[in-house]
N, C-alpha and C positions, 0 to 999 in steps of 0.2 A: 779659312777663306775659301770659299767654293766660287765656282767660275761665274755667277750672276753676280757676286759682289767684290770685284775686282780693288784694286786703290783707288781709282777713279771715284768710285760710290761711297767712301769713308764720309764721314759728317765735315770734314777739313781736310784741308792738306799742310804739309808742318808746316809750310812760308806764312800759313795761314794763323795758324797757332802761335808760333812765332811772332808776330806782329800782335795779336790779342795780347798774348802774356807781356809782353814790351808795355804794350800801352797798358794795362792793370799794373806792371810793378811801376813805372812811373809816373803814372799819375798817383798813383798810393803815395808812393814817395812822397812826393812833391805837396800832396792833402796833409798828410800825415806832418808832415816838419813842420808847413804853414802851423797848423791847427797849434802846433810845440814851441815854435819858435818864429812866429810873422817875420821878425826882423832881418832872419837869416834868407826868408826867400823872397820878400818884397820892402823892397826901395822904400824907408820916410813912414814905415808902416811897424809901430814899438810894440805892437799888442793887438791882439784878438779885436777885432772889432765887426760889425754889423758886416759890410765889405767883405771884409775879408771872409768870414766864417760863411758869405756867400759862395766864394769862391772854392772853399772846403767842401759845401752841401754841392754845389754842383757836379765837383769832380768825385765825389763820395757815390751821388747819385748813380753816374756814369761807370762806374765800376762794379756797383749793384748791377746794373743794365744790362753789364758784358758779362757777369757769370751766371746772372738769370738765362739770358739769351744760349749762352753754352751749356749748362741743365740743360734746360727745353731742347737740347741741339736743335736750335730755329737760326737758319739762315736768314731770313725776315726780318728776325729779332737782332740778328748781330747785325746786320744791315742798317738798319736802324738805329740802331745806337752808335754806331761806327759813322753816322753821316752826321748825328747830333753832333758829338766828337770835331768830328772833321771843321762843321760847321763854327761850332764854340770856341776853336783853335784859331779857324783862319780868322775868325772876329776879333779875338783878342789881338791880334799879330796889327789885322787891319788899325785898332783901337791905340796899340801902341807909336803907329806913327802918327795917324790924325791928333792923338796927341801930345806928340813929339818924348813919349816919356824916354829921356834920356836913358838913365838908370837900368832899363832891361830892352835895350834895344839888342844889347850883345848877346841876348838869351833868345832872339828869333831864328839865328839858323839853329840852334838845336831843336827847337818846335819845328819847325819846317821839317829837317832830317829826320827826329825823331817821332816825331807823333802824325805830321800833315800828310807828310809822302806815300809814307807805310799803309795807314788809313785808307789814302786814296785808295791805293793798288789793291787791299782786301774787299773794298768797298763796291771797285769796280770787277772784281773776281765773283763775291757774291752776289750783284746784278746780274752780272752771266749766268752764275748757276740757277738763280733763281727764275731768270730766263727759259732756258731749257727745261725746266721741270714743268712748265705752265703752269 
């Protein structure tokens, strides 16, 4: 490391990494068992269906997105993808009370803590850097 490229100038910083890898192993997870086993991760749902393997391609999508985005080291790119994210999460959460779905109501703070929060605060880290860079 020579003194023009301090820690400051790294493509990330770990809190940052951190949270990226969080949200890829969990949302894998969570694609990964649906696609294996629907019953186990959604409520009145016995099998693969239309729905559901929506739900699989989207968060499958979104994980393509975040390690294309980390190749490319594009802040842009994770940015991006980190507010889809953000966006498709708080939706679901919002979706789950408008329609009062019982069944995974108890599974919104770990979305909240685990996927909304963290999100945010990378999200709002790379508007800044992206910021300064003009």
């Amino acid at each position: 490391m020579n003194k023009n490229n301090g820690p400051a100038d790294g493509f990330l910083p770990i809190w940052v990494w951190l949270i990226v890898f969080v949200q890829i192993l969990l949302v894998s997870f969570f694609s990964a068992g649906t696609a294996m086993n629907p019953a186990d991760f959604i409520p009145g749902v016995s099998e693969l269906n239309y729905v559901t393997q929506l739900y699989v391609t989207r968060n499958v999508t979104i994980i393509i997105g975040m390690l294309g985005a980390l190749l490319l080291r594009s802040h842009t790119g994770l940015l991006v993808v980190l507010v889809v994210r953000l966006l498709t999460d708080i939706a679901d959460v919002i979706t789950v009370y408008a329609m009062d779905v019982e069944a995974i109501k108890s599974s919104v703070p770990m979305v909240v803590i685990s996927l909304i929060v963290p999100a945010l605060l990378a999200s709002a880290y790379l508007r800044a850097r992206i910021s300064r860079r003009g």
